[in-house]
C-alpha positions as YAML, in Angstrom:
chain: A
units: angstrom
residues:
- id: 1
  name: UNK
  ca: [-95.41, 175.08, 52.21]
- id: 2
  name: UNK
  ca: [-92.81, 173.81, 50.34]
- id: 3
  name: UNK
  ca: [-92.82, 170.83, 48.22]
- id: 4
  name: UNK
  ca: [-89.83, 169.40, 50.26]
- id: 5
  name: UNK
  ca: [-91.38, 170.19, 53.54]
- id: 6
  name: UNK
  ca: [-94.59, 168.78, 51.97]
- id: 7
  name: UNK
  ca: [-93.09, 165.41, 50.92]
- id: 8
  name: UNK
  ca: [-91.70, 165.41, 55.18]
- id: 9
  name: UNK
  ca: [-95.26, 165.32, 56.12]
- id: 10
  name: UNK
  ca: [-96.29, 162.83, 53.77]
- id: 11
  name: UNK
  ca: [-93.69, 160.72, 55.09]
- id: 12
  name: UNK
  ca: [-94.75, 161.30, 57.95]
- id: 13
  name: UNK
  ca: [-98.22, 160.03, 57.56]
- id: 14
  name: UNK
  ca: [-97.13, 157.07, 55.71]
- id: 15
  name: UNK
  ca: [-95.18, 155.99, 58.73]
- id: 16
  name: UNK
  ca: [-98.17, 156.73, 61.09]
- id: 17
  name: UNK
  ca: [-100.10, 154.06, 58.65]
- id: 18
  name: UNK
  ca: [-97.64, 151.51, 58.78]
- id: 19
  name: UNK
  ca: [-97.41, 151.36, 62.40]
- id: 20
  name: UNK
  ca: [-101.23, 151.28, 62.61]
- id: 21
  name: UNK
  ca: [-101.25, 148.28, 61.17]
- id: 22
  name: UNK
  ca: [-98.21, 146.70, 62.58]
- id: 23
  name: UNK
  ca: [-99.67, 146.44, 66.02]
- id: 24
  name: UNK
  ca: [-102.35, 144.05, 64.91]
- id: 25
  name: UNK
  ca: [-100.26, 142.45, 62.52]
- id: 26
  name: UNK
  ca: [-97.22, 141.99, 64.84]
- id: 27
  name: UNK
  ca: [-99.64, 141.05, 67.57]
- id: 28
  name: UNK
  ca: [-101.24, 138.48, 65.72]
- id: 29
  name: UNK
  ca: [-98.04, 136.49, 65.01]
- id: 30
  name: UNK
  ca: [-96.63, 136.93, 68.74]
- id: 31
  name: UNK
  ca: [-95.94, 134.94, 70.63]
- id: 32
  name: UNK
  ca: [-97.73, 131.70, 68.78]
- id: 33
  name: UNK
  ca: [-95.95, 132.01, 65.97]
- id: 34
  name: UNK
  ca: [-92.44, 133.99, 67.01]
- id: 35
  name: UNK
  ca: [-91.09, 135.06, 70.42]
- id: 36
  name: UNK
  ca: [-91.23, 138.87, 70.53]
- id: 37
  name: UNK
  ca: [-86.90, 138.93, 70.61]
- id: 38
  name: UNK
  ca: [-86.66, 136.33, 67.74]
- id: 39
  name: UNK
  ca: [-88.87, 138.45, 65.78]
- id: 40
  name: UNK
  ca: [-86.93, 141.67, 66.20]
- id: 41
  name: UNK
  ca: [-83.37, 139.44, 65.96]
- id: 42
  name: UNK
  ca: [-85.52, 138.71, 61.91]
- id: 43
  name: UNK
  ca: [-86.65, 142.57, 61.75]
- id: 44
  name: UNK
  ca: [-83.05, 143.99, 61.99]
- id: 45
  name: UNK
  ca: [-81.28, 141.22, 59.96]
- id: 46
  name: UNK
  ca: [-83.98, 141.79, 56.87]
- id: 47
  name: UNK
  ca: [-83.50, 145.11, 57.31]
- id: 48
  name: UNK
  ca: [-80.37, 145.49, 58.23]
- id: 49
  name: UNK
  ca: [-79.25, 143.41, 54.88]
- id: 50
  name: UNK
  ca: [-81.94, 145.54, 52.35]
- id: 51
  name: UNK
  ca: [-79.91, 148.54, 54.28]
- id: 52
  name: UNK
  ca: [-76.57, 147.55, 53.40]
- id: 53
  name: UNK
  ca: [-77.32, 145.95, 50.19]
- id: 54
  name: UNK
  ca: [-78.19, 149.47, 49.00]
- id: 55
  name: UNK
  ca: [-75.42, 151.30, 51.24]
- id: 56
  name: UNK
  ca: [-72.70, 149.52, 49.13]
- id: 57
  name: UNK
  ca: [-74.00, 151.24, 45.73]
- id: 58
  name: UNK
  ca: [-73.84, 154.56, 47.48]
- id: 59
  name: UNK
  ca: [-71.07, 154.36, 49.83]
- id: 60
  name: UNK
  ca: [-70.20, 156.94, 52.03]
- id: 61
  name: UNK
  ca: [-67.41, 157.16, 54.75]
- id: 62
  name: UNK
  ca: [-68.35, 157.86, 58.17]
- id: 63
  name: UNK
  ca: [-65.75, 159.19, 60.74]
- id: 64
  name: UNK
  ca: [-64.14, 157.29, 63.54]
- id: 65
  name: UNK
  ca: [-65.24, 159.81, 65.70]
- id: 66
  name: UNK
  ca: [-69.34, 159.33, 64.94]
- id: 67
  name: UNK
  ca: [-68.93, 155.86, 65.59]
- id: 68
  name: UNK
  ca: [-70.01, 156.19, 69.19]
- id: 69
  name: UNK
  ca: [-72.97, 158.22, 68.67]
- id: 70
  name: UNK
  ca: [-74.19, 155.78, 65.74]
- id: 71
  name: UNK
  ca: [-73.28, 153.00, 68.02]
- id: 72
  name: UNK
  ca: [-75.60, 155.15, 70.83]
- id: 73
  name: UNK
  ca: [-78.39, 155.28, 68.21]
- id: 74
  name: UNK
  ca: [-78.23, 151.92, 67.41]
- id: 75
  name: UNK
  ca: [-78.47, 150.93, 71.11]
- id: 76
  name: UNK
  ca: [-81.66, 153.34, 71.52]
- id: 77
  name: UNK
  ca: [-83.13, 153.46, 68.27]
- id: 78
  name: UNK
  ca: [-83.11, 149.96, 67.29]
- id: 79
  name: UNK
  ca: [-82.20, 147.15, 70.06]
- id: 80
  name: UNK
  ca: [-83.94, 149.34, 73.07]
- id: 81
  name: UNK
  ca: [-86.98, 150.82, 70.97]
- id: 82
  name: UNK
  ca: [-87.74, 147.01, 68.86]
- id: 83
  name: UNK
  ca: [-87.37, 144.58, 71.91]
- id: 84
  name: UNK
  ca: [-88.94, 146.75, 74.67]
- id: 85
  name: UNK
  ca: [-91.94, 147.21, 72.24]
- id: 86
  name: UNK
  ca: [-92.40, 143.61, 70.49]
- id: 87
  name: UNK
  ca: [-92.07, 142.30, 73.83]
- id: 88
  name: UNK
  ca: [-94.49, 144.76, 75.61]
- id: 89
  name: UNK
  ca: [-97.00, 144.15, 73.05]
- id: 90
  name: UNK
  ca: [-96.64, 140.65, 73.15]
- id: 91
  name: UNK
  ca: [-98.28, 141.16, 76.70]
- id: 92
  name: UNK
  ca: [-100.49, 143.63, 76.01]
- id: 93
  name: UNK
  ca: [-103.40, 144.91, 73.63]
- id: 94
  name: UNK
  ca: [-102.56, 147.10, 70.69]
- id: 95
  name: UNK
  ca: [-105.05, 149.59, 71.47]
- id: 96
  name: UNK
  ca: [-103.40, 150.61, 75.55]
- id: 97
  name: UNK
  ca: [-99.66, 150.23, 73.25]
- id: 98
  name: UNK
  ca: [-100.92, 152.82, 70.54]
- id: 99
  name: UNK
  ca: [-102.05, 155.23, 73.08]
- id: 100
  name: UNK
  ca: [-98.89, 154.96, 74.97]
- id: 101
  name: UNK
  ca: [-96.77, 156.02, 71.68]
- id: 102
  name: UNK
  ca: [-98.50, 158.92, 71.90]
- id: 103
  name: UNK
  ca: [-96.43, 159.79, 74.70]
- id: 104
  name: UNK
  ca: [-93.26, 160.11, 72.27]
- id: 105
  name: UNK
  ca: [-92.81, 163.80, 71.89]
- id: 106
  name: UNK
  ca: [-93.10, 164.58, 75.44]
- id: 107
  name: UNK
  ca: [-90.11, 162.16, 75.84]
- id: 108
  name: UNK
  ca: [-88.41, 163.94, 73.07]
- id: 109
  name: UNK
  ca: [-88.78, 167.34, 74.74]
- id: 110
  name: UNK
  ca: [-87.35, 165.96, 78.00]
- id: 111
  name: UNK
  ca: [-84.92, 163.87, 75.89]
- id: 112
  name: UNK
  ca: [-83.52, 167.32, 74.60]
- id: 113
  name: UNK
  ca: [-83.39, 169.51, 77.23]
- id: 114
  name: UNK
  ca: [-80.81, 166.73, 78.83]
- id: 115
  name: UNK
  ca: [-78.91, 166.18, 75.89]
- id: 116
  name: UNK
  ca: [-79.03, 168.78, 74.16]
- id: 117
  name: UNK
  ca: [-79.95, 171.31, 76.95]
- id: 118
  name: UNK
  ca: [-83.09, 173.02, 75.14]
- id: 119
  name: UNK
  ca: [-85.10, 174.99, 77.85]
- id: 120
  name: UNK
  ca: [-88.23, 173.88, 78.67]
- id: 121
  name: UNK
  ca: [-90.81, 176.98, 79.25]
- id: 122
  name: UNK
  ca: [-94.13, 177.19, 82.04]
- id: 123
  name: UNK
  ca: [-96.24, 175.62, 78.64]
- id: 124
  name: UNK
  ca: [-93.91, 173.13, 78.14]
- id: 125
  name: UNK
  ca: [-93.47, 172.16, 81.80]
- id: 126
  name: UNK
  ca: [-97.71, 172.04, 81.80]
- id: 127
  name: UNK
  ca: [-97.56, 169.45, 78.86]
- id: 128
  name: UNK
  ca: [-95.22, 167.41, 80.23]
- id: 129
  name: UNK
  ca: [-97.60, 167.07, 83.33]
- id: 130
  name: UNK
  ca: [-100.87, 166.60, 81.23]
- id: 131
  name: UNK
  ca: [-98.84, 163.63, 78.86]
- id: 132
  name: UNK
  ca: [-97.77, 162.36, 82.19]
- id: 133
  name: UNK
  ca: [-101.33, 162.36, 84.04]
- id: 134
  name: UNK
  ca: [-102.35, 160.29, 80.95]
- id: 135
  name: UNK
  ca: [-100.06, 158.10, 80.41]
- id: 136
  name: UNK
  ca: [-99.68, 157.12, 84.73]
- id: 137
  name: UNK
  ca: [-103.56, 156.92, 84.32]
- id: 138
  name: UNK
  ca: [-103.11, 154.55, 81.45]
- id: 139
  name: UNK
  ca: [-101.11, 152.21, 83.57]
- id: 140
  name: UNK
  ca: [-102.72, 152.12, 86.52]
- id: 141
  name: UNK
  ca: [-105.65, 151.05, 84.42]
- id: 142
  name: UNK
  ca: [-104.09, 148.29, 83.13]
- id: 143
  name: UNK
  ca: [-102.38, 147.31, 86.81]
- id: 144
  name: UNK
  ca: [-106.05, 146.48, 87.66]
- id: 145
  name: UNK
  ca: [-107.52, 145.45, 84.68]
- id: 146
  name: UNK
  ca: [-109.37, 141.81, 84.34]
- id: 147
  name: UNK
  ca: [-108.84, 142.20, 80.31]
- id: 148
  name: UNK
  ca: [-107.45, 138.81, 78.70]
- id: 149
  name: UNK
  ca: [-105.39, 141.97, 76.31]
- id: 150
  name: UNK
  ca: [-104.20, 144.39, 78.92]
- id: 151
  name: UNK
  ca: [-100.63, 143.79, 81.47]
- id: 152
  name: UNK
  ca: [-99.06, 146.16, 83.44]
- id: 153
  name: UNK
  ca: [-95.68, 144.76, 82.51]
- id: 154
  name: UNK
  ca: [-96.07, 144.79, 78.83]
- id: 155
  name: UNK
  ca: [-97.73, 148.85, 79.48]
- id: 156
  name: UNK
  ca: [-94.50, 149.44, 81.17]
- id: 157
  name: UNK
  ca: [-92.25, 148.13, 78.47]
- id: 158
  name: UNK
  ca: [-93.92, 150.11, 75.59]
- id: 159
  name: UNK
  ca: [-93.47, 152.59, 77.58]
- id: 160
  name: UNK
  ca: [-89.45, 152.52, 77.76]
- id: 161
  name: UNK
  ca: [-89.47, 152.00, 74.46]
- id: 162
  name: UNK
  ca: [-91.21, 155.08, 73.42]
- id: 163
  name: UNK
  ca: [-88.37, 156.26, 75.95]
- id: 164
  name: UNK
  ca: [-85.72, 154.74, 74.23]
- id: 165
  name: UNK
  ca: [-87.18, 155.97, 70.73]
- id: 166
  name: UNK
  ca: [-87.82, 159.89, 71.89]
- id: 167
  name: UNK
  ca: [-83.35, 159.04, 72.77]
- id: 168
  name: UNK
  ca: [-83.00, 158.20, 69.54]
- id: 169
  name: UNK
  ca: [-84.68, 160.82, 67.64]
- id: 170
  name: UNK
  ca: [-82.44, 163.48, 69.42]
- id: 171
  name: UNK
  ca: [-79.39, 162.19, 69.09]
- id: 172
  name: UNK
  ca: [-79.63, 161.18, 65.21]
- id: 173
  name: UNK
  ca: [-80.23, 164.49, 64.39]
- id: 174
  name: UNK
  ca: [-76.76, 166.08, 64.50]
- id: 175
  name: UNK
  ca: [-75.42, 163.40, 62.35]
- id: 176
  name: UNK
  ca: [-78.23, 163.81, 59.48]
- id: 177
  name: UNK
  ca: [-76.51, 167.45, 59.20]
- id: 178
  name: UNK
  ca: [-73.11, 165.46, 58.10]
- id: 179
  name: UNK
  ca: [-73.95, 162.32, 56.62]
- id: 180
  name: UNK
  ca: [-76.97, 161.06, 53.72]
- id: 181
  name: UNK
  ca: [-79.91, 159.51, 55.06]
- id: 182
  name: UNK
  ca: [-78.86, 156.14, 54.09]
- id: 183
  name: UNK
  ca: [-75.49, 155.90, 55.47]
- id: 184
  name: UNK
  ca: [-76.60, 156.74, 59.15]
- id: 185
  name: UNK
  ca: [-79.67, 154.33, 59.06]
- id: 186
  name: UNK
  ca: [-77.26, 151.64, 57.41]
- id: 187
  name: UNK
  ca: [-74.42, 151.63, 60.59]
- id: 188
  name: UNK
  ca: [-77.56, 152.56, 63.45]
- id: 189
  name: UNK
  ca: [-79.22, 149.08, 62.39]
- id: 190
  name: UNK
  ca: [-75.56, 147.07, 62.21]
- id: 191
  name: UNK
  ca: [-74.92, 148.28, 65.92]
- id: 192
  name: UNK
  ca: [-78.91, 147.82, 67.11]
- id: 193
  name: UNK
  ca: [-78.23, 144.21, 65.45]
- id: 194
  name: UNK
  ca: [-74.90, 143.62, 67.21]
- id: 195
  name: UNK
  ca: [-77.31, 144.23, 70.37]
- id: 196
  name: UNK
  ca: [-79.91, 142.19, 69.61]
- id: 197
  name: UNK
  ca: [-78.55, 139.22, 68.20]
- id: 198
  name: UNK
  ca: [-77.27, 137.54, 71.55]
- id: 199
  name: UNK
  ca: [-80.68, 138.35, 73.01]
- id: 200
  name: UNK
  ca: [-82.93, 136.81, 70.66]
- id: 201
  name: UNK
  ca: [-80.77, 134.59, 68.27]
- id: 202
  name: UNK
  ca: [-82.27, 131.44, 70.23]
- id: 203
  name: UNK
  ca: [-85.42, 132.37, 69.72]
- id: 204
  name: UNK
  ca: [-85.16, 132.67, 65.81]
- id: 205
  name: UNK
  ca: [-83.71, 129.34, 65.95]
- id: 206
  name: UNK
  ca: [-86.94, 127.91, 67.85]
- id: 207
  name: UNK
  ca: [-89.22, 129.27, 64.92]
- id: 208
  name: UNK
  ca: [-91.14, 126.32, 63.10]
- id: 209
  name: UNK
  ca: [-90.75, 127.21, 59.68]
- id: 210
  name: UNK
  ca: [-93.12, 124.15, 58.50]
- id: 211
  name: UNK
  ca: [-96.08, 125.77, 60.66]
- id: 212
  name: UNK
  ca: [-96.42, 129.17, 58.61]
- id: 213
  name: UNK
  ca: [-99.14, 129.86, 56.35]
- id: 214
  name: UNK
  ca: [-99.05, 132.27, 53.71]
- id: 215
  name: UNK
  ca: [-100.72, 135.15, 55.79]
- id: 216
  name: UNK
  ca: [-97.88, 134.32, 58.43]
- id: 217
  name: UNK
  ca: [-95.07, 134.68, 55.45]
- id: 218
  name: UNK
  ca: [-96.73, 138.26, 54.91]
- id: 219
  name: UNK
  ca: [-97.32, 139.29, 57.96]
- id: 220
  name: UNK
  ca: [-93.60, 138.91, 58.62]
- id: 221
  name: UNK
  ca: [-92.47, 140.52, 55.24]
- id: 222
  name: UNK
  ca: [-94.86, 143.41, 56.21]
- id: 223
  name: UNK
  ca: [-93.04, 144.24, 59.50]
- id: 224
  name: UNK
  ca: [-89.65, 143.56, 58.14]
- id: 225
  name: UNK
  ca: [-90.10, 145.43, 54.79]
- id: 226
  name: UNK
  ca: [-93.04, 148.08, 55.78]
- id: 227
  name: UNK
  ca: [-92.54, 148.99, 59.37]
- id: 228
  name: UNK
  ca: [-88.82, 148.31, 59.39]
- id: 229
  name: UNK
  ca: [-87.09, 149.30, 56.26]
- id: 230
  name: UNK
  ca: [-89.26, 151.31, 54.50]
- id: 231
  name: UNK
  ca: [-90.71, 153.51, 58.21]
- id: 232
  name: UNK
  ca: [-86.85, 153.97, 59.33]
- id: 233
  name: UNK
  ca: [-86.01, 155.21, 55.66]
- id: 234
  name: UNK
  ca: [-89.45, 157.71, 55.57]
- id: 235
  name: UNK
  ca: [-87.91, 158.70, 59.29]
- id: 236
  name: UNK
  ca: [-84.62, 159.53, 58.48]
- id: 237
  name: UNK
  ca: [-85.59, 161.60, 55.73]
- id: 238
  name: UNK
  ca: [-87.87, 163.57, 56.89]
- id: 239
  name: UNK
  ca: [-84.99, 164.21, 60.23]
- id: 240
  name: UNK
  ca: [-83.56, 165.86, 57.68]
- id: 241
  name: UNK
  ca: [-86.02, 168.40, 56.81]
- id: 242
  name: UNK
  ca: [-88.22, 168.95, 60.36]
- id: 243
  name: UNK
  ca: [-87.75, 168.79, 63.83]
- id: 244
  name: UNK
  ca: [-87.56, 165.86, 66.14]
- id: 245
  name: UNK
  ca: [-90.39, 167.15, 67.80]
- id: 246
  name: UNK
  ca: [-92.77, 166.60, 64.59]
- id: 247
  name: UNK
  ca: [-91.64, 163.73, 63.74]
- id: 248
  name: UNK
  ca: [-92.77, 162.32, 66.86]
- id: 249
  name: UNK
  ca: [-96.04, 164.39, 67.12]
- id: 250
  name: UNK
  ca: [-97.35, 162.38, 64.03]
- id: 251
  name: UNK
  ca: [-96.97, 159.29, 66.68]
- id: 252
  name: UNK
  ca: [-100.87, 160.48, 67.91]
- id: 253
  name: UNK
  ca: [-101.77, 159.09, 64.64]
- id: 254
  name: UNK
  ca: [-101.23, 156.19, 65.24]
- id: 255
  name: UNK
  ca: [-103.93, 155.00, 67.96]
- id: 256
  name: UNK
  ca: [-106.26, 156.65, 65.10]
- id: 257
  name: UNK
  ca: [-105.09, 154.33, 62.50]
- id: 258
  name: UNK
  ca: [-104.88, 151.24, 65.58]
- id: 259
  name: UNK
  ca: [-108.51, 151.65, 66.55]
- id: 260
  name: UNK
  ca: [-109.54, 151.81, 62.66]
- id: 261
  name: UNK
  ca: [-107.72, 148.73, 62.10]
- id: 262
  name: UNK
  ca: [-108.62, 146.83, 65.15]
- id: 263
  name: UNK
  ca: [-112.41, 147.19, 63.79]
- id: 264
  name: UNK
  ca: [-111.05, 145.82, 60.12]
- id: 265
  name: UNK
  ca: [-109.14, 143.05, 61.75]
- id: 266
  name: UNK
  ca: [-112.02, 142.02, 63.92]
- id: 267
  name: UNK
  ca: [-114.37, 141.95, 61.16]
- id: 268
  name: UNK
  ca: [-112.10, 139.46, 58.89]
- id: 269
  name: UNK
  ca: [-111.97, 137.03, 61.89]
- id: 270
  name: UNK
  ca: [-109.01, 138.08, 63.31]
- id: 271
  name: UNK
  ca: [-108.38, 138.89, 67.65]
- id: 272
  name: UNK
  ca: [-111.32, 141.28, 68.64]
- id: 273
  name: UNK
  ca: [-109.11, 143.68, 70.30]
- id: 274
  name: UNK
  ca: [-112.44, 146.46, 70.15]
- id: 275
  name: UNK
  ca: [-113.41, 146.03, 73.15]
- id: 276
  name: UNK
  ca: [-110.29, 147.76, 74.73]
- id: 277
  name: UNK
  ca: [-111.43, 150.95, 73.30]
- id: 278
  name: UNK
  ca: [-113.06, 152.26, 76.09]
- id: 279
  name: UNK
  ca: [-114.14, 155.87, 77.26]
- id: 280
  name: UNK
  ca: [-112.34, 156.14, 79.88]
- id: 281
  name: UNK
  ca: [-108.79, 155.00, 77.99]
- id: 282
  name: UNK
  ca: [-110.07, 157.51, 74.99]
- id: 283
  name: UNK
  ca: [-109.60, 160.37, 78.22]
- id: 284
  name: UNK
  ca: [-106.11, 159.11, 79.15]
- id: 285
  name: UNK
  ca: [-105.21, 159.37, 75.42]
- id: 286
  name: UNK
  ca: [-107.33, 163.14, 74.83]
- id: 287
  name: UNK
  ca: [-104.96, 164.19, 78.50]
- id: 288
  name: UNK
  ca: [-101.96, 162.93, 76.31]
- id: 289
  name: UNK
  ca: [-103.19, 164.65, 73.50]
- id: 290
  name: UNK
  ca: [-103.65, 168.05, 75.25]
- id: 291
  name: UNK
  ca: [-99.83, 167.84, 76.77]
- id: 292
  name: UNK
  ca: [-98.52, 166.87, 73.61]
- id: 293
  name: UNK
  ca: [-99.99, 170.33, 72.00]
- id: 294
  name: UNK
  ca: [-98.51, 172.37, 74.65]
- id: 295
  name: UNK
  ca: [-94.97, 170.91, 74.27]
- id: 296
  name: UNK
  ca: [-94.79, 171.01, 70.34]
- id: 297
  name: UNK
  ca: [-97.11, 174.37, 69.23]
- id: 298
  name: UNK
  ca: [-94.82, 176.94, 68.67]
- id: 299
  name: UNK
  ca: [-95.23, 180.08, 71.02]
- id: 300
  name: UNK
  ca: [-95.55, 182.26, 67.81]
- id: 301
  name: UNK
  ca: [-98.76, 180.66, 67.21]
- id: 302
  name: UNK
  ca: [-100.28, 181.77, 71.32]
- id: 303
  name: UNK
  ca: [-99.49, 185.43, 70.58]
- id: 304
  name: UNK
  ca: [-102.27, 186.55, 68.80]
- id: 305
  name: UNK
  ca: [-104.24, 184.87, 71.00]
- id: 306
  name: UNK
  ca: [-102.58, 187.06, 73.85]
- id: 307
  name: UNK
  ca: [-103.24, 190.00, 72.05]
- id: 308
  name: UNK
  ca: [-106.94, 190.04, 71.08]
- id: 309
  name: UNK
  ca: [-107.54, 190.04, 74.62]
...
């Protein structure tokens, strides 16, 4: 492996940390201490600014003609994929929101054989079905679960988003071919804020400022400066290197890293979200698991499996 392709992957892990952590952190502020849109109207605007502040030392042109397809990935990538998901897990438990990222690359591969018309094989076709048994399974769970944690609604939401993200992923790639990382993250987040702002500006303006404690103050300076800046920036550059497909299959990290820090978080006296980690969700999430290997494993790697038979 090569120490570029290395440095991809360890991007990608670093990402798959952050976002761990981000559902019980974001979760814990939402909606006591910010409404889900306010807080993604204060996620792309911190961004956003850290973004351009850097964009202006290393300037780069971009073409009239890209400007639709950055304003498309701005739409998709960051209005779509922030407010469906701070919303949905406003309404739901981090654990059932983890599990239902997992469901990213499977979105992807569908996500690419419309856009950019990549055929989907019998494999392929089987792991879509698998990720899809999981993930329906998931929801209908949560459509007739008692838990204080667990909504249908905010399920469904998280959802769309991971929708809405697997968009995203596919159509950013062509421009990371023609412009630096930096330049296409900088005018993605100035159209996904153009989007937000009208939807959650009134909520940013009903935040009580005087009612944050410090671990509030960091908990929004982690998702603004850890899972916002720095996870888009990790993203974007490892686009550049791998596939969209593996960028998104580090996303069954994540309810590895959520579950881990659920247990931490309950045990400093935070929200005991353990006791959504059940068996029978850990099967919905092992069925997503299983689809998501037959959509992104190579067929190379299936041949000498054929042949020692």
């Amino acid at each position: 492996m090569s120490r570029t392709l290395l440095f991809a992957h360890i991007a990608l892990l670093v990402v798959a940390l952050f976002y761990g952590a981000n559902y019980l952190i974001a979760k814990g502020l939402m909606p006591g201490m910010i409404e889900p849109s306010g807080f993604i109207v204060l996620r792309i605007t911190g961004a956003g600014a850290l973004f351009w502040l850097i964009y202006a030392f290393r300037y780069e042109a971009v073409k009239w003609r890209d400007l639709p397809r950055l304003a498309a990935c701005g739409l998709a990538g960051v209005a779509a994929n922030q407010l469906l998901f701070f919303n949905g897990l406003s309404q739901t438990s981090p654990v059932n929101a983890s599990i239902i990222m997992t469901s990213n690359p499977i979105l992807v591969l569908v996500a690419s054989a419309v856009i950019l018309r990549t055929s989907i094989t019998a494999r392929k076709l089987a792991g879509i079905a698998l990720g899809a048994a999981g993930a329906v399974s998931l929801l209908l769970l949560s459509k007739g679960s008692d838990a204080a944690h667990i909504s249908l609604k905010g399920d469904a939401m998280v959802f769309l988003n991971a929708m809405a993200y697997g968009i995203y992923l596919v159509m950013v790639k062509p421009l990371m071919a023609r412009y630096k990382p930096l330049t296409v993250i900088t005018w993605v987040f100035l159209f996904g804020w153009l989007v937000a702002l009208p939807i959650g500006w009134r909520q940013v303006l009903a935040i009580d400022w005087s009612g944050f404690e410090q671990q509030h103050i960091l908990g929004v300076a982690y998702v603004v400066v850890g899972t916002t800046f720095l996870v888009y920036l990790l993203n974007i550059f490892a686009l550049r290197i791998v596939q969209p497909t593996v960028v998104s299959v580090y996303i069954y990290l994540q309810p590895l890293f959520a579950g881990l820090f659920a247990f931490v978080y309950a045990y400093f006296g935070g929200e005991d979200f353990t006791g959504d980690i059940t068996w029978v969700r850990a099967l919905c999430a092992l069925l997503i698991f299983a689809g998501v290997y037959l959509v992104s494993v190579p067929p190379r790697s299936w041949g000498p499996m054929r042949q020692r038979h």
